[in-house]
C-alpha positions in Angstrom: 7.2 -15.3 23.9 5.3 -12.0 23.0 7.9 -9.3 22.0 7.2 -5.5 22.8 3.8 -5.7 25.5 2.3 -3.4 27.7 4.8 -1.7 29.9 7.7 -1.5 26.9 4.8 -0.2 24.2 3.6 2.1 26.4 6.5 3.8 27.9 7.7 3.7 24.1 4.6 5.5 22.7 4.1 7.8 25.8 7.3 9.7 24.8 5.3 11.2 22.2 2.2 12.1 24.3 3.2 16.1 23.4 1.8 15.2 19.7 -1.2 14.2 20.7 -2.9 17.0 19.1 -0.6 17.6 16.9 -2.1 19.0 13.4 -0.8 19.6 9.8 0.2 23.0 8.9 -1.2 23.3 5.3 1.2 26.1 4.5 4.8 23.9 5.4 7.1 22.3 3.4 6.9 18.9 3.5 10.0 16.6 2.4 9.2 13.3 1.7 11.9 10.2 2.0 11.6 7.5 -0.2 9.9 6.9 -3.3 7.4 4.0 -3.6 5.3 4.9 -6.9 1.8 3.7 -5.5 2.1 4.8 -2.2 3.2 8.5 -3.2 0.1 8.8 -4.6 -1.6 8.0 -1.3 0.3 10.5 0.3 -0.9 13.1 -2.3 -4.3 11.8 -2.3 -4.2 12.7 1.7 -2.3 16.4 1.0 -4.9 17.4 -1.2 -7.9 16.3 0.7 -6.4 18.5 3.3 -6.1 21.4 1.1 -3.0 21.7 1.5 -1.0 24.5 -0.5 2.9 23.9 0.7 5.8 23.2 -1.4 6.7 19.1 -1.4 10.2 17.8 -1.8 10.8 14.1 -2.6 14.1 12.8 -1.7 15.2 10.0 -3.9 17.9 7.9 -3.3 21.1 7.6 -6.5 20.4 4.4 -7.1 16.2 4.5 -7.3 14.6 5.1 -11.0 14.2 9.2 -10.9 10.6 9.8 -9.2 7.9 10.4 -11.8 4.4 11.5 -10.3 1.8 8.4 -11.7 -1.3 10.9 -10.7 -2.5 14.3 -11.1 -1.9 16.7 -8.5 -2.4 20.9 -8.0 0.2 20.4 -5.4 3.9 21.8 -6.2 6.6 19.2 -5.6 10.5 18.4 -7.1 12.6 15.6 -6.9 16.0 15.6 -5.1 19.0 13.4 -4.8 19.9 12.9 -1.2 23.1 13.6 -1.7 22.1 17.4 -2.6 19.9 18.1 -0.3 20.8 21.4 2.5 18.7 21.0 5.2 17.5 23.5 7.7 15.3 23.3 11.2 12.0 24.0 9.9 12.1 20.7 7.8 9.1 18.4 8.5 9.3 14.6 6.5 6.8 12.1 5.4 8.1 8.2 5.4 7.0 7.2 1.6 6.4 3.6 2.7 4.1 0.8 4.1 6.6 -1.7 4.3 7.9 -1.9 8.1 11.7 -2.5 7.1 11.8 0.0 4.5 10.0 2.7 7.2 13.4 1.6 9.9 15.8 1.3 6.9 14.5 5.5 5.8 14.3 6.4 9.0 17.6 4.7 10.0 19.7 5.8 7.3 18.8 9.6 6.5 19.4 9.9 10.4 22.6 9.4 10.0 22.9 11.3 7.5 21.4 14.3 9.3 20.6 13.6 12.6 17.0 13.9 12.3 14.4 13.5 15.2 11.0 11.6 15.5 9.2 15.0 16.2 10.3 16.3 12.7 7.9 13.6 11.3 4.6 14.8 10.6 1.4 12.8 10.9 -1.0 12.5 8.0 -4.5 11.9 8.8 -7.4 11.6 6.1 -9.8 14.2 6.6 -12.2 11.2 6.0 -11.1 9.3 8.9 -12.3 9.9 12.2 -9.6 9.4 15.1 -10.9 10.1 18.7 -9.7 13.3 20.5 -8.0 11.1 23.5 -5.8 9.2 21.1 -2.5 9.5 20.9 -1.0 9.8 17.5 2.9 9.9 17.2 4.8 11.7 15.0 4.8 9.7 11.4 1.9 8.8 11.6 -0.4 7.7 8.3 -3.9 7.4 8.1 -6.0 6.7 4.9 -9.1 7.3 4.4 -12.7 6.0 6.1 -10.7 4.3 8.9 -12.0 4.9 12.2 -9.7 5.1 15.8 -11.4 4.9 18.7 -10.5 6.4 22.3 -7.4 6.0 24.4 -5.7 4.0 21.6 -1.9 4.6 21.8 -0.1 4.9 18.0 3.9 4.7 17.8 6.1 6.0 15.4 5.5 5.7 11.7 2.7 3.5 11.7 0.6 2.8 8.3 -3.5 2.6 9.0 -4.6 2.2 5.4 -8.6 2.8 4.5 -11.7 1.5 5.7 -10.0 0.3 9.1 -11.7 0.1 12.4 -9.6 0.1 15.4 -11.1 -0.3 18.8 -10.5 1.3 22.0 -7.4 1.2 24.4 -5.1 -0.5 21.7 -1.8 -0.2 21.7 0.2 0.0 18.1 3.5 -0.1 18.5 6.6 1.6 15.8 6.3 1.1 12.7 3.1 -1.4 11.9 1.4 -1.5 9.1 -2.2 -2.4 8.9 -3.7 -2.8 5.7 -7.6 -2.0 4.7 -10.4 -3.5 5.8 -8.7 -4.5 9.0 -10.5 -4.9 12.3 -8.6 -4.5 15.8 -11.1 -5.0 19.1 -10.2 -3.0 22.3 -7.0 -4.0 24.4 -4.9 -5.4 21.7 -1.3 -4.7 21.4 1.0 -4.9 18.1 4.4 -5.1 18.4 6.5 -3.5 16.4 7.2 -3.6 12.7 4.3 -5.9 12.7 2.3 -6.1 9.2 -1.8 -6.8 9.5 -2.7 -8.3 6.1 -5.8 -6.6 4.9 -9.5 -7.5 6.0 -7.8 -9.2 9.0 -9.7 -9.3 12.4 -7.9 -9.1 15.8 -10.1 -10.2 18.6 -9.8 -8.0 22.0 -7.2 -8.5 24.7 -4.9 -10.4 22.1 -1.2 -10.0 21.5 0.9 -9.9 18.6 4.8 -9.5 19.1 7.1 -7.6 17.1 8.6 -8.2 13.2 5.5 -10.5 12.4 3.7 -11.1 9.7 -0.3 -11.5 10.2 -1.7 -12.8 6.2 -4.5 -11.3 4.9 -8.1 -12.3 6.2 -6.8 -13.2 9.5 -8.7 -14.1 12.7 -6.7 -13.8 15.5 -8.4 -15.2 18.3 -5.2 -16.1 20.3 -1.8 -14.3 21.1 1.0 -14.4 18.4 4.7 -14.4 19.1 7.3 -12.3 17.5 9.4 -13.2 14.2 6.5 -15.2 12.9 4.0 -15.4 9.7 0.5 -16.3 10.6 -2.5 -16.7 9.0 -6.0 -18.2 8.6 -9.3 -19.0 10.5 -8.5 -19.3 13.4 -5.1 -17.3 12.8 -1.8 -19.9 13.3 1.8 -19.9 13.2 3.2 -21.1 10.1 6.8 -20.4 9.8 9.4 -18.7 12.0 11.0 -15.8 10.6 13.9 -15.1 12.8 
């Protein structure tokens, strides 16, 4: 059984249709949750491609290694322990992840900590990416660059497009998935959510993939996938349940 299709995904993603074109203030303040070495430098690469001349916080948890920057950057950020931080309304956050449970477990745990809301997530789009005008891009969103989003594609909360992606038209790309570079995704596709595409995979149109799955790298999914699975290969099978 395919978890998460059409109707749920849609009325899911539709929620956020007020971001549609919603753009980056260069000027905020950005605080970011989570620290994930590699992937903070990503998120930097994407900030200063944008120009962009705010103040960064990075919010680290007490028991994470204290944040150290592995890049170069012109752009002014500290380090915090949760546990310090005063918030006020004007905060906008960044999810410092790729990983689909560690995106829910941030998410889940500093909203309970301060009753944050999905609109107070920002999405990040390369400048070098080119997504179409009629797409519509929730809040926490994360593009990389040189990927490409074609129209009417509907993108959920906190979902990772890494670089050199193509994604066709009328998808629909439900919470928190992850697609890694080099991916492919025809038109009329629909991921489920927290569901991982392993890099240079290739999703043919009008196929589904449930929720929580794993798709391995260099993929060809020609056929529907059920939730709580891994799956890999040519032509893309079900290899061991995850549930």
């Amino acid at each position: 059984m395919i978890g998460c299709l059409t109707n749920n995904c849609e009325a899911q993603i539709l929620k956020y249709d007020k971001t549609k074109n919603m753009e980056l203030n260069l000027k905020q303040d950005i605080t970011i949750l989570g620290y994930s070495g590699a992937y903070l430098a990503l998120l930097f690469e994407s900030l200063s491609a944008l120009n962009y001349c705010g103040k960064v916080t990075i919010i680290i948890n007490e028991k994470e290694k204290r944040a150290v920057a592995p890049f170069e950057t012109n752009i002014s950020f500290s380090e915090i322990y949760y546990s310090d931080v005063e918030l006020d309304s004007k905060n906008s956050f960044l999810i410092c992840s790729n990983k689909p449970s560690t995106k829910k477990f941030l998410f889940n745990f500093y909203d309970k900590l301060w009753k944050i809301n999905f609109e107070d997530f920002i999405p990040l789009v390369h400048p070098s990416s080119v997504v179409s005008s009629s797409v519509i891009k929730s809040p926490g969103l994360q593009i990389e660059p040189l990927s490409l989003i074609a129209p009417y594609t509907k993108i959920g909360f906190g979902v990772n497009i890494s670089r050199n992606c193509s994604i066709g038209h009328h998808n629909i790309i439900n919470d928190y998935c992850s697609i890694y570079a080099g991916s492919n995704i025809a038109g009329f596709a629909e991921i489920g959510e927290g569901t991982t595409i392993g890099p240079g995979t290739t999703v043919f149109s009008n196929v589904k993939i449930g929720s929580n799955s794993i798709i391995g790298g260099g993929s060809v999914v020609s056929k529907d996938i059920p939730s709580n699975v891994l799956a890999y290969g040519n032509p893309c099978i079900v290899v061991k349940n995850l549930s």
